[in-house]
mmJSON file of the N, C-alpha and C atoms, coordinates in Angstrom:
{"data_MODEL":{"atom_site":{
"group_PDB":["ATOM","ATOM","ATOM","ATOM","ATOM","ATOM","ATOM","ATOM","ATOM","ATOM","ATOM","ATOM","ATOM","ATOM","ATOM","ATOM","ATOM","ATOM","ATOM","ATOM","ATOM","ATOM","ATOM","ATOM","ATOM","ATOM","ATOM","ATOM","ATOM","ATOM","ATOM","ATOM","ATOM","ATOM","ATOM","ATOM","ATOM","ATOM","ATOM","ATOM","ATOM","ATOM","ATOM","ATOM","ATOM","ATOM","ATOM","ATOM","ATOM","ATOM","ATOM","ATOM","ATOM","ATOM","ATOM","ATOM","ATOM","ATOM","ATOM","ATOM","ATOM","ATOM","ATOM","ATOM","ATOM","ATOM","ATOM","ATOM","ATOM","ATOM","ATOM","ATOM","ATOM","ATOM","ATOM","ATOM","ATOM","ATOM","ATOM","ATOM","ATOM","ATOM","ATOM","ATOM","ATOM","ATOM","ATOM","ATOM","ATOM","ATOM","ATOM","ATOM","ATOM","ATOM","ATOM","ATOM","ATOM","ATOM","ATOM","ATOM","ATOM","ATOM","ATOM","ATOM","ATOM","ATOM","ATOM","ATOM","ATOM","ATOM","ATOM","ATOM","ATOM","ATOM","ATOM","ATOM","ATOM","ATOM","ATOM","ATOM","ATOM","ATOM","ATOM","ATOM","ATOM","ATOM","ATOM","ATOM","ATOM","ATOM","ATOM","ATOM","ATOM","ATOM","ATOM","ATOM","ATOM","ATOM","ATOM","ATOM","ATOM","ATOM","ATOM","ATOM","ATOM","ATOM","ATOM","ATOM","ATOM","ATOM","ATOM","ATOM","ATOM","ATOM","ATOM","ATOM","ATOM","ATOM","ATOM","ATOM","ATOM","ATOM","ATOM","ATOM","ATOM","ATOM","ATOM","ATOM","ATOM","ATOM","ATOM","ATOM","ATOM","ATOM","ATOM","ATOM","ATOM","ATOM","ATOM","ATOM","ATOM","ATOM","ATOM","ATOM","ATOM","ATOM","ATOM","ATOM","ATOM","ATOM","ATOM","ATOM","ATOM","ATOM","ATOM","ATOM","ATOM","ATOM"],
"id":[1,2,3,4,5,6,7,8,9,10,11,12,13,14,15,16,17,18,19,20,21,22,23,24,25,26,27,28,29,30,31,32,33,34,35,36,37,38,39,40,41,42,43,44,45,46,47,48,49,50,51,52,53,54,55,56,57,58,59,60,61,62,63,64,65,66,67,68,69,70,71,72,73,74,75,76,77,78,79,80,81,82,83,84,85,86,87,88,89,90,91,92,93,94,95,96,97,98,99,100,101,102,103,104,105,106,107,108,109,110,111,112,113,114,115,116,117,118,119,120,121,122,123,124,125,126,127,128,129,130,131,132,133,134,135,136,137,138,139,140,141,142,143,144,145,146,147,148,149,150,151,152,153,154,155,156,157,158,159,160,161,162,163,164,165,166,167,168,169,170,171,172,173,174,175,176,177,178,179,180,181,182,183,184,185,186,187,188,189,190,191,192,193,194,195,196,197,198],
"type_symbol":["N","C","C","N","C","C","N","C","C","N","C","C","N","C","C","N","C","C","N","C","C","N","C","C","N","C","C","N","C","C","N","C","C","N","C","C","N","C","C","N","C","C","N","C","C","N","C","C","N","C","C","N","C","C","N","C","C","N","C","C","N","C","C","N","C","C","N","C","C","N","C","C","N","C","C","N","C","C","N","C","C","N","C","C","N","C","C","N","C","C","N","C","C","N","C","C","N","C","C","N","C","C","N","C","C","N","C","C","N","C","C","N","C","C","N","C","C","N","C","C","N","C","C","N","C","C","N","C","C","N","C","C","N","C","C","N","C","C","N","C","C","N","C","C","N","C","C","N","C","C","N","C","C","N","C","C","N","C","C","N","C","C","N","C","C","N","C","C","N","C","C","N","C","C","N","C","C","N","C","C","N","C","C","N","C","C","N","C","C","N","C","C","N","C","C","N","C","C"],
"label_atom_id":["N","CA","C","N","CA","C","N","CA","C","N","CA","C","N","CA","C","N","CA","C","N","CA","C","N","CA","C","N","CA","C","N","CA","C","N","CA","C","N","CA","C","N","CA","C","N","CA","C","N","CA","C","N","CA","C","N","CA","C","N","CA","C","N","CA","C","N","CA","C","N","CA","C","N","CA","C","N","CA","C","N","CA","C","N","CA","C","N","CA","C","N","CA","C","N","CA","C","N","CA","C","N","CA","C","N","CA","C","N","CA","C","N","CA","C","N","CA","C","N","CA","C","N","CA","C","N","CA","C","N","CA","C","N","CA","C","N","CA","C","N","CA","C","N","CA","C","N","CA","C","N","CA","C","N","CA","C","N","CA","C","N","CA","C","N","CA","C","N","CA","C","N","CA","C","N","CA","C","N","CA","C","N","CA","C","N","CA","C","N","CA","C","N","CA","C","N","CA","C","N","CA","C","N","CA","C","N","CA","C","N","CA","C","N","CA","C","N","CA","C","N","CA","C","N","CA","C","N","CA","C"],
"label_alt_id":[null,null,null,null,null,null,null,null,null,null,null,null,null,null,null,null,null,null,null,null,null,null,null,null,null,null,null,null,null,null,null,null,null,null,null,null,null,null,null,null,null,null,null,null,null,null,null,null,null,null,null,null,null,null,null,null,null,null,null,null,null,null,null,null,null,null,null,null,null,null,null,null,null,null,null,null,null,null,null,null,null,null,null,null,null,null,null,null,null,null,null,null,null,null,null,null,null,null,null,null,null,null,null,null,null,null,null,null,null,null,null,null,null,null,null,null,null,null,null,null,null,null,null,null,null,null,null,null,null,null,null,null,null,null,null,null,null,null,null,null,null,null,null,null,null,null,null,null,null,null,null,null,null,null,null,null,null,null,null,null,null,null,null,null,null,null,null,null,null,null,null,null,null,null,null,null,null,null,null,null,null,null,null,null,null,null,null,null,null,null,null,null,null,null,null,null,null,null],
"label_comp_id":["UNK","UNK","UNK","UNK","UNK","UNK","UNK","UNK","UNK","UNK","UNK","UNK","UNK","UNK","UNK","UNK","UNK","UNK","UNK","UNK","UNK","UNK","UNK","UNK","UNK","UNK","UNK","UNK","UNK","UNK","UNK","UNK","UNK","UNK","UNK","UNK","UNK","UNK","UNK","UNK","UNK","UNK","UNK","UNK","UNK","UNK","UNK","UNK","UNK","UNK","UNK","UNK","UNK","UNK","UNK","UNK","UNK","UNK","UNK","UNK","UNK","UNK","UNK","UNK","UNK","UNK","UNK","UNK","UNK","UNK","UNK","UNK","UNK","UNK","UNK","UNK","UNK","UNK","UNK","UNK","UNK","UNK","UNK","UNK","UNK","UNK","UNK","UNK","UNK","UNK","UNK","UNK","UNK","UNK","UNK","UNK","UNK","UNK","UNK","UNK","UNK","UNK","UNK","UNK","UNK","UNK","UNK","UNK","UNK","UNK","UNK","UNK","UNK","UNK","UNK","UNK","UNK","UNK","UNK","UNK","UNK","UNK","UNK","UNK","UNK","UNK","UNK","UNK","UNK","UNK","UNK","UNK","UNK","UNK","UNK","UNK","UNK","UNK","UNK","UNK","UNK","UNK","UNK","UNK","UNK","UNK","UNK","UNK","UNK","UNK","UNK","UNK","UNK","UNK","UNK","UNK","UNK","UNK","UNK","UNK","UNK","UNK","UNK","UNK","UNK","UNK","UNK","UNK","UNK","UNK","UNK","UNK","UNK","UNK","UNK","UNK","UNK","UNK","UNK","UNK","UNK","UNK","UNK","UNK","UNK","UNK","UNK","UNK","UNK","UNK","UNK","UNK","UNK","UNK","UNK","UNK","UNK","UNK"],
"label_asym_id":["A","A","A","A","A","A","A","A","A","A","A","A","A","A","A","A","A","A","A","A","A","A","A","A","A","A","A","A","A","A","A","A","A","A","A","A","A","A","A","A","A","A","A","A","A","A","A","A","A","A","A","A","A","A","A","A","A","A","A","A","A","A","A","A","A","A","A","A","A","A","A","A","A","A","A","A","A","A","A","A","A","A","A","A","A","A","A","A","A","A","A","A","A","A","A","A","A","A","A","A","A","A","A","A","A","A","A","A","A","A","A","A","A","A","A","A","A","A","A","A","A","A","A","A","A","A","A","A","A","A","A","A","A","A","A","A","A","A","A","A","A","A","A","A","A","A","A","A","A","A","A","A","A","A","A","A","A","A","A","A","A","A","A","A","A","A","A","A","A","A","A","A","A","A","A","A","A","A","A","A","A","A","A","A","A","A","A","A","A","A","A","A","A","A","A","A","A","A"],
"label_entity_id":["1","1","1","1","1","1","1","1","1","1","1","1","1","1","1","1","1","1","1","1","1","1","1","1","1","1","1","1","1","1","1","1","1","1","1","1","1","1","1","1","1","1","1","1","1","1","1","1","1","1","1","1","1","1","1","1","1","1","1","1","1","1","1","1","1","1","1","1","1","1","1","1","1","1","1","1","1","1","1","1","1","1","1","1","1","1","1","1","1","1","1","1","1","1","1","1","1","1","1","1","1","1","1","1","1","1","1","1","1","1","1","1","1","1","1","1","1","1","1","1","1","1","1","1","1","1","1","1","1","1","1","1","1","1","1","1","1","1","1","1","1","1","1","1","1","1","1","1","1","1","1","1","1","1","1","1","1","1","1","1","1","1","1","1","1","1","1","1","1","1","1","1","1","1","1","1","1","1","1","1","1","1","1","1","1","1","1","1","1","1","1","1","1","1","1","1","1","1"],
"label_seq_id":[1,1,1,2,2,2,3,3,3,4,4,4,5,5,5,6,6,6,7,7,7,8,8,8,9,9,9,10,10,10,11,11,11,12,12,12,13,13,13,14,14,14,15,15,15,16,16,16,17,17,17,18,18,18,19,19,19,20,20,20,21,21,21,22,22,22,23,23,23,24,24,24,25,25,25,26,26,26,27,27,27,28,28,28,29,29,29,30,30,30,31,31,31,32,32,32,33,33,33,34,34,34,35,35,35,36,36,36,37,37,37,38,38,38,39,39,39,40,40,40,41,41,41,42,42,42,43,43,43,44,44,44,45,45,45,46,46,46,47,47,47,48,48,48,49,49,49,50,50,50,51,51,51,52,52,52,53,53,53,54,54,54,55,55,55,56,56,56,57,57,57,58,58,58,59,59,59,60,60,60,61,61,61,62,62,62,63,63,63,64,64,64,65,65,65,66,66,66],
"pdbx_PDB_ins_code":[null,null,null,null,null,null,null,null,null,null,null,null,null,null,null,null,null,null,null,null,null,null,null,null,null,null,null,null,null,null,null,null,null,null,null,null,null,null,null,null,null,null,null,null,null,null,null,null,null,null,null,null,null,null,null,null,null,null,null,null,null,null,null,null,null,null,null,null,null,null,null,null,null,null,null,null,null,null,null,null,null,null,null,null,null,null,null,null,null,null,null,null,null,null,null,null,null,null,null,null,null,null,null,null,null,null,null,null,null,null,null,null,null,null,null,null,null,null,null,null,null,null,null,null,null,null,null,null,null,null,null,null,null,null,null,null,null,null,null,null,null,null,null,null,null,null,null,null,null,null,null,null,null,null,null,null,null,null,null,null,null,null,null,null,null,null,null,null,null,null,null,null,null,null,null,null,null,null,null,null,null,null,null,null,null,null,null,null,null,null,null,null,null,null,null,null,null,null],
"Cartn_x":[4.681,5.284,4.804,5.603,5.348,5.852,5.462,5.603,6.838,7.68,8.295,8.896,9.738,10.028,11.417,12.651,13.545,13.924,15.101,15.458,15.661,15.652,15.04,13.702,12.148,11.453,10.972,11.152,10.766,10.29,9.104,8.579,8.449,9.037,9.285,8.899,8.444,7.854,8.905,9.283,9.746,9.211,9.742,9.687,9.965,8.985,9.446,10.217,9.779,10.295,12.091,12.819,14.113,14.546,13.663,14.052,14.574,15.801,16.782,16.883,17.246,17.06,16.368,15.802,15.925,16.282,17.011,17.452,17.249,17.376,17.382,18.577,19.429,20.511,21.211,20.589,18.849,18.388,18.609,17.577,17.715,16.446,16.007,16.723,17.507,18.454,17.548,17.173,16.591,18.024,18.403,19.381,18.569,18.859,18.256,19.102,18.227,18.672,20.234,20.055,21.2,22.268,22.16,23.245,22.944,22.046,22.236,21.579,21.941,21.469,20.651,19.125,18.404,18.144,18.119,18.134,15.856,15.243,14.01,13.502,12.399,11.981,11.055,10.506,9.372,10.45,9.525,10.341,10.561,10.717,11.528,10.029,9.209,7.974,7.1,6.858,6.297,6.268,7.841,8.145,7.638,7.472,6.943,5.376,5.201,3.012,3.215,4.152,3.446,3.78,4.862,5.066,4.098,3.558,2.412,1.313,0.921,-0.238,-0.006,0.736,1.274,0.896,1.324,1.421,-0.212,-0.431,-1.776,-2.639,-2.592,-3.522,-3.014,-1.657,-1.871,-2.415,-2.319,-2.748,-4.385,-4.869,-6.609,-6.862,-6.188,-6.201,-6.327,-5.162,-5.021,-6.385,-7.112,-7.872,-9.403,-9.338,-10.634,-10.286,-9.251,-9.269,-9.753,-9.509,-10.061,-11.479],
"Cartn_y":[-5.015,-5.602,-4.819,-4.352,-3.946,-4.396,-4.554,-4.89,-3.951,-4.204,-3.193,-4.131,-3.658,-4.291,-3.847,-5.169,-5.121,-4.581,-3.922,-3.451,-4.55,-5.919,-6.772,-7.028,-6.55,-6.865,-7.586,-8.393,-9.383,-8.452,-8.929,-8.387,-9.071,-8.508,-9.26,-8.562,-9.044,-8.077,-7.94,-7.295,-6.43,-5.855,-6.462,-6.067,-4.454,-3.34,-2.132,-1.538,-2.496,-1.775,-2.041,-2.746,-2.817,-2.058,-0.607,0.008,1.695,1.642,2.528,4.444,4.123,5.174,4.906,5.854,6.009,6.655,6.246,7.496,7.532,8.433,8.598,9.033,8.175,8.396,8.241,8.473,8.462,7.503,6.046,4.596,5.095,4.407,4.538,3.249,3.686,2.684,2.724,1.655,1.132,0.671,1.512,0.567,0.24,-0.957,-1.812,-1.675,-1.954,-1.975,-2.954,-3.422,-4.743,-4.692,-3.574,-2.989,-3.093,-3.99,-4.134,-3.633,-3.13,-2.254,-2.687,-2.276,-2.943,-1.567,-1.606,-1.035,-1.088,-0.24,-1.065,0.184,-0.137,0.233,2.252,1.475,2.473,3.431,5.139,6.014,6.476,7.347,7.342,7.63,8.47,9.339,7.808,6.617,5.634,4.705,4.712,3.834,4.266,5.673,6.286,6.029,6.057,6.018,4.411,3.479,2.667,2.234,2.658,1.993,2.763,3.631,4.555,3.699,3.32,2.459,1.153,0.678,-0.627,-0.477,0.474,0.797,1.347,2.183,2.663,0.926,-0.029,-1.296,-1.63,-1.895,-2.443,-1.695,-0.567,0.626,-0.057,0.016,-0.51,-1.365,-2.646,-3.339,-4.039,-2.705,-3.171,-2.352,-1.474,-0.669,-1.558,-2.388,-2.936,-4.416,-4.801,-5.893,-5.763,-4.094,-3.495,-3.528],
"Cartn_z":[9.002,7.823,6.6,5.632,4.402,3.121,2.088,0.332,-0.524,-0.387,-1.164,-1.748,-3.12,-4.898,-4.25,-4.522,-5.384,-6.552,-7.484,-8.305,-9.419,-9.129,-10.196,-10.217,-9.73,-9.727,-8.766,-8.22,-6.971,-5.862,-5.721,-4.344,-2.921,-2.214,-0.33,0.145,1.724,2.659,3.828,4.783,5.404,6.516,7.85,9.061,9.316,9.115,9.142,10.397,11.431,12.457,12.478,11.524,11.277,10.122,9.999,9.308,10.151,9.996,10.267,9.818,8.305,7.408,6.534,5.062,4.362,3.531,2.301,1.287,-0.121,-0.05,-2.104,-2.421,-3.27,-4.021,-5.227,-6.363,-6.573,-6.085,-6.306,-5.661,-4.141,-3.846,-2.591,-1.873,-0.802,-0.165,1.608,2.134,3.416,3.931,5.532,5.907,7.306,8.074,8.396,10.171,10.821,12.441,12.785,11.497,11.605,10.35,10.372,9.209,7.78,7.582,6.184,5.286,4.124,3.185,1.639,1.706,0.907,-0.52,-1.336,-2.537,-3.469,-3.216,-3.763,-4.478,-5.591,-6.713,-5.891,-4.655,-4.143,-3.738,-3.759,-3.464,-2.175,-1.465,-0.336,0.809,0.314,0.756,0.338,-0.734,-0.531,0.246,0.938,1.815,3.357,3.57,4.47,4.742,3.696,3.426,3.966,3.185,3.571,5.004,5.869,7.056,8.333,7.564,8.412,8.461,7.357,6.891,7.664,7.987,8.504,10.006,10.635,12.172,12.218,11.586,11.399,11.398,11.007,10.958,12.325,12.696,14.437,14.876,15.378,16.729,16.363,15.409,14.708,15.615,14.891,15.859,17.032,17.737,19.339,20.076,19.459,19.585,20.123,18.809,18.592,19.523,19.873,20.723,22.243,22.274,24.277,24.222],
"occupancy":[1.0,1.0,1.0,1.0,1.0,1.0,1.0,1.0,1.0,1.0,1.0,1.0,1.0,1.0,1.0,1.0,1.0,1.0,1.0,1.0,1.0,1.0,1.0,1.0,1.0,1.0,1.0,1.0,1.0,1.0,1.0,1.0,1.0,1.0,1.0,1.0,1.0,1.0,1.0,1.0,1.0,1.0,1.0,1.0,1.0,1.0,1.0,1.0,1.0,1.0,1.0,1.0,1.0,1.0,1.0,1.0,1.0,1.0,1.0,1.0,1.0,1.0,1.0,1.0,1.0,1.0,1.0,1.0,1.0,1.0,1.0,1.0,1.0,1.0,1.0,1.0,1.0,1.0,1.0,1.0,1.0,1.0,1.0,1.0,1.0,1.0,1.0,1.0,1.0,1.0,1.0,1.0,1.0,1.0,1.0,1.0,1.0,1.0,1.0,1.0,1.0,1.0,1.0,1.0,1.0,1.0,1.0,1.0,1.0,1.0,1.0,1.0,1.0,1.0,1.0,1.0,1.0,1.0,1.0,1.0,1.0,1.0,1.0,1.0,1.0,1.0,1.0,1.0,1.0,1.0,1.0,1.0,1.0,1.0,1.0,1.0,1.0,1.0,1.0,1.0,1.0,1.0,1.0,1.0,1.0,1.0,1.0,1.0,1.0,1.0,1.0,1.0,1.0,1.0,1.0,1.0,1.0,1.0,1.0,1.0,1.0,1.0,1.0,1.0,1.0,1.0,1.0,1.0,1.0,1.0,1.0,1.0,1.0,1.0,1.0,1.0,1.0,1.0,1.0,1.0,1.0,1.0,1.0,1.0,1.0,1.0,1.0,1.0,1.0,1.0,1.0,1.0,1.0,1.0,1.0,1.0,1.0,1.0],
"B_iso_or_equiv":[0.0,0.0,0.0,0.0,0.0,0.0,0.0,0.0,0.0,0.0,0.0,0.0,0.0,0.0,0.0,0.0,0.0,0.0,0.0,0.0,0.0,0.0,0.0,0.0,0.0,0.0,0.0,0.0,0.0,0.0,0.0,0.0,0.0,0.0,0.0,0.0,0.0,0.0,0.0,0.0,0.0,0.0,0.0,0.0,0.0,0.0,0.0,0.0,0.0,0.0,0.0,0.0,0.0,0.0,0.0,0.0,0.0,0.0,0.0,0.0,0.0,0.0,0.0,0.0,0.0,0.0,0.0,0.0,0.0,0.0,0.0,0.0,0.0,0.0,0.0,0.0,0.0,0.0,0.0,0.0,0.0,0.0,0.0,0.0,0.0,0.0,0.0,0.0,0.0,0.0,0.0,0.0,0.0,0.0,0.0,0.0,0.0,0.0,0.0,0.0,0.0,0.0,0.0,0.0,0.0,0.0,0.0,0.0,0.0,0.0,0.0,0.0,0.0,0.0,0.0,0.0,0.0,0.0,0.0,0.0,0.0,0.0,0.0,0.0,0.0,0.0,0.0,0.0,0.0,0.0,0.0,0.0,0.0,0.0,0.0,0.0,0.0,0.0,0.0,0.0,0.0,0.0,0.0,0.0,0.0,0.0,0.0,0.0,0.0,0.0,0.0,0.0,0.0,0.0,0.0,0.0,0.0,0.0,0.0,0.0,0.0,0.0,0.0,0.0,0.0,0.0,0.0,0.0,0.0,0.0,0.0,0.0,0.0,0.0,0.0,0.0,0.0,0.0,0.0,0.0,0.0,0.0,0.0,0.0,0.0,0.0,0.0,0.0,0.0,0.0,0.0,0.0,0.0,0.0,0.0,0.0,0.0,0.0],
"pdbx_formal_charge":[null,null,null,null,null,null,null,null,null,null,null,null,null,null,null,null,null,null,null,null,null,null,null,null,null,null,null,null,null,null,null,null,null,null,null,null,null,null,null,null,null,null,null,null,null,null,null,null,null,null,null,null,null,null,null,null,null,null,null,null,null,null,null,null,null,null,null,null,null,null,null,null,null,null,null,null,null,null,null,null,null,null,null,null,null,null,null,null,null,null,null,null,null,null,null,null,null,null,null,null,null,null,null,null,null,null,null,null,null,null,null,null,null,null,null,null,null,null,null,null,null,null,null,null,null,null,null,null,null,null,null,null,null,null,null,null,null,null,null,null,null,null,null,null,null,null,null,null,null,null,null,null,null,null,null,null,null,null,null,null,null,null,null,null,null,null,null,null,null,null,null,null,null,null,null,null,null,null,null,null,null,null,null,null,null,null,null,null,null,null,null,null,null,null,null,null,null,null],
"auth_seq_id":[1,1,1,2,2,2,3,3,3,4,4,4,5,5,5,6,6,6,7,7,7,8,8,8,9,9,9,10,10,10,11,11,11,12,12,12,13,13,13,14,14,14,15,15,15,16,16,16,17,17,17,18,18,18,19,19,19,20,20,20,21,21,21,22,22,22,23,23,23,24,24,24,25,25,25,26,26,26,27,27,27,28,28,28,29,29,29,30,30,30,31,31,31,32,32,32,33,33,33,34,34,34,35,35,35,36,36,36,37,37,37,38,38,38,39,39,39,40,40,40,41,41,41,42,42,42,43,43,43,44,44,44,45,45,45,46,46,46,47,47,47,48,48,48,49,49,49,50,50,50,51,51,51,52,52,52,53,53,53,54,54,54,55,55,55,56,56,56,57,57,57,58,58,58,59,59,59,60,60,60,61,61,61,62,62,62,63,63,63,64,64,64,65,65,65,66,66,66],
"auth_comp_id":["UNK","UNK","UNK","UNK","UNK","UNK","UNK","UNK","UNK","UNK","UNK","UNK","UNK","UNK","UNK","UNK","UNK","UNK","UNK","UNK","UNK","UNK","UNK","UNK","UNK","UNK","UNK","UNK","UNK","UNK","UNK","UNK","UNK","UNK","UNK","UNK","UNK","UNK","UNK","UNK","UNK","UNK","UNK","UNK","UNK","UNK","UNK","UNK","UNK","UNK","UNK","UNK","UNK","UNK","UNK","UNK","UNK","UNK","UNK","UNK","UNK","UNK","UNK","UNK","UNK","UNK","UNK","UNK","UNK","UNK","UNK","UNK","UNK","UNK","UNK","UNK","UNK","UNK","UNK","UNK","UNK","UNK","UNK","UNK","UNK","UNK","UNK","UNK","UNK","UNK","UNK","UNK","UNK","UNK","UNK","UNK","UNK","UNK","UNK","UNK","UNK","UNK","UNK","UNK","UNK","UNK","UNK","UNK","UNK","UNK","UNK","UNK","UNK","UNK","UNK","UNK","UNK","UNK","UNK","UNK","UNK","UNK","UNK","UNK","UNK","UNK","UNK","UNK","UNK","UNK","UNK","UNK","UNK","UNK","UNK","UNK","UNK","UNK","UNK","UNK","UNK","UNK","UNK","UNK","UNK","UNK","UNK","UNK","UNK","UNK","UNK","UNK","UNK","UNK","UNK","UNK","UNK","UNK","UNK","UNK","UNK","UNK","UNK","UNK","UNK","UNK","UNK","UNK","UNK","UNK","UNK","UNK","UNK","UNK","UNK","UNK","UNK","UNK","UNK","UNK","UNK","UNK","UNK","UNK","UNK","UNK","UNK","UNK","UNK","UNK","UNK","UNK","UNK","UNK","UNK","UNK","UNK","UNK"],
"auth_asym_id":["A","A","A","A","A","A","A","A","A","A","A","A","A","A","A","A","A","A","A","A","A","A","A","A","A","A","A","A","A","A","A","A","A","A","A","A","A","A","A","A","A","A","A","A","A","A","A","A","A","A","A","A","A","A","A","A","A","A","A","A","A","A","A","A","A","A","A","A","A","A","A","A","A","A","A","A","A","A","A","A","A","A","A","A","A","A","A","A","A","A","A","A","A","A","A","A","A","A","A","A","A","A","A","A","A","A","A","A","A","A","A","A","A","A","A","A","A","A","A","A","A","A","A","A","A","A","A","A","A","A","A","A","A","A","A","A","A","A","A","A","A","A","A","A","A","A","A","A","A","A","A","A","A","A","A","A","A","A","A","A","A","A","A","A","A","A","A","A","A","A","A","A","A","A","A","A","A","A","A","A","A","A","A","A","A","A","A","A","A","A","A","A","A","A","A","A","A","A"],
"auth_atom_id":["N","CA","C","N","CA","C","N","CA","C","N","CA","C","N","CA","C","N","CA","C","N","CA","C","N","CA","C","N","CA","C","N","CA","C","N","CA","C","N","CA","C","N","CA","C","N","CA","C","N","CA","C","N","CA","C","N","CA","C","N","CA","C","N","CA","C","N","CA","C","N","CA","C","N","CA","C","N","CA","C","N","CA","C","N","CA","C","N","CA","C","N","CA","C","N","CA","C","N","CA","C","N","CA","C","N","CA","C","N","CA","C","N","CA","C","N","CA","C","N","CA","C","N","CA","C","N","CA","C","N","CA","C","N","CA","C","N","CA","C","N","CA","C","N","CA","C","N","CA","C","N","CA","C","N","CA","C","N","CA","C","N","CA","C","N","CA","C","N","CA","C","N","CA","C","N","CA","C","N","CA","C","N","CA","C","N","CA","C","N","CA","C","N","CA","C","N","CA","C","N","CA","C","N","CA","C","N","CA","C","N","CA","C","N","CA","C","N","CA","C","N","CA","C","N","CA","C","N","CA","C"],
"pdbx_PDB_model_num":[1,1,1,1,1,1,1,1,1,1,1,1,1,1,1,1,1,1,1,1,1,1,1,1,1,1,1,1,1,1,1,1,1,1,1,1,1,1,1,1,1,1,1,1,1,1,1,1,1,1,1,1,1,1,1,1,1,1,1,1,1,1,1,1,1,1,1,1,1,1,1,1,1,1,1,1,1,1,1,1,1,1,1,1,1,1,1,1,1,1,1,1,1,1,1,1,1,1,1,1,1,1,1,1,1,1,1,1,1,1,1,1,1,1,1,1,1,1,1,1,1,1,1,1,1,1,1,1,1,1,1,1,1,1,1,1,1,1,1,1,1,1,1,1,1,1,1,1,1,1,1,1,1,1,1,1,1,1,1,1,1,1,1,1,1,1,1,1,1,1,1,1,1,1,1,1,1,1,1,1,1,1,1,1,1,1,1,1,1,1,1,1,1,1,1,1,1,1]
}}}
């Protein structure tokens, strides 16, 4: 799950693994395993850091649970 901003401000979190593409056009557009297309403030390479960072805390995780 990751934090990314709406283009009004509002911040939601986000199941990354229903993330499809990303683009810059210029706004950074997320389209989604289920078609649908999210529009958010972070840039295209932020959205990357953070879904690394995200998967990077499970693998931790599953690591420290063996």
């Amino acid at each position: 799950m990751i934090d990314v901003t709406r283009m009004n401000g509002k911040q939601f979190t986000l199941n990354s693994d229903l993330i499809e593409t990303i683009e810059e056009t210029p706004d950074t557009v997320l389209t989604l395993t289920t078609g649908k297309k999210i529009i958010v403030k972070e840039s295209r390479q932020d959205v990357k850091n953070l879904v690394k960072l995200a998967r990077k805390e499970i693998f931790a995780s599953d690591k420290e649970d063996n």
